[in-house]
N, C-alpha and C positions, 0 to 999 in steps of 0.2 A: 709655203714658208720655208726658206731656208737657214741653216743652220750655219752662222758663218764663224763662231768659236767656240770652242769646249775647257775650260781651264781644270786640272783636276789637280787634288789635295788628297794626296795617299796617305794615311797612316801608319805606321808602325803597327803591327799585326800581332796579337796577341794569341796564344795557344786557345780554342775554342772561341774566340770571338768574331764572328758573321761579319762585323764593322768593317770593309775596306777602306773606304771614304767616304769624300766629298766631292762634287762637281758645280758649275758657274755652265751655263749655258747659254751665249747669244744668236737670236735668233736677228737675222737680215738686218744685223748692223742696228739693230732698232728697240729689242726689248729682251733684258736678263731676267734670266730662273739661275738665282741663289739657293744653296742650299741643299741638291737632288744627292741625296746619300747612298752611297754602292755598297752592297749586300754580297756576302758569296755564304748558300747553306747547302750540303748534301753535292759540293761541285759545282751548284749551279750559280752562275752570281745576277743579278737584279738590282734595279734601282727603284727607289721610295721617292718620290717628289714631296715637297715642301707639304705641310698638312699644319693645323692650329687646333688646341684642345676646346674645343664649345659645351662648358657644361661638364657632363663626362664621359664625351665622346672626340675621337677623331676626326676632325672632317680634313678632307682636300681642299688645299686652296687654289692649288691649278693641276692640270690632267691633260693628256692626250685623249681626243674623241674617237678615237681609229685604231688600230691593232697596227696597222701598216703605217702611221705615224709614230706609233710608241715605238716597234721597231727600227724605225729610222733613228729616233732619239739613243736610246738602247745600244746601237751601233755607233754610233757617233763618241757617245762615253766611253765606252768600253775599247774603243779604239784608243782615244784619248791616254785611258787609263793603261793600257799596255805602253805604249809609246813613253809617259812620264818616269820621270824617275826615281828612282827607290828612298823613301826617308829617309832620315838620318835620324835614330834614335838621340834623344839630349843624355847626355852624362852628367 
């Protein structure tokens, strides 16, 4: 499966808050993942993919099966995300 566009929506970054963004992920022209949220805590930053509340828990509604997939994803965003350009706070 290839990953053939990454659209990312940065946020304006608040003192203490982990929240970077957002990313839109198309994979092979064929099928979008809305929604996969970027994280940065302790330096490190991460992405959360899409999840639904069931009850009173979290579930995943889609996942990487592989470490060497997630990576791949991981890198694609994070690319993305550098590359894009910086918000514009609203006044």
């Amino acid at each position: 499966m290839n990953i053939t566009d990454v659209k990312v929506f940065k946020k304006v970054v608040k003192e203490d808050d982990p929240y970077l963004g957002s990313a839109n992920v198309v994979f092979d022209n064929d099928f979008v993942v809305y929604g996969i949220r970027i994280y940065c805590k302790n330096g490190e930053r991460y992405i959360v993919l899409p999840s639904k509340k069931i009850k009173d828990k979290w579930v995943g509604i889609c996942h990487p099966i592989n470490k060497e997939f997630r990576a791949k994803l991981e890198k694609a965003i994070f690319e993305a995300f550098d590359e894009a350009a910086e918000p514009v706070e609203n006044e």
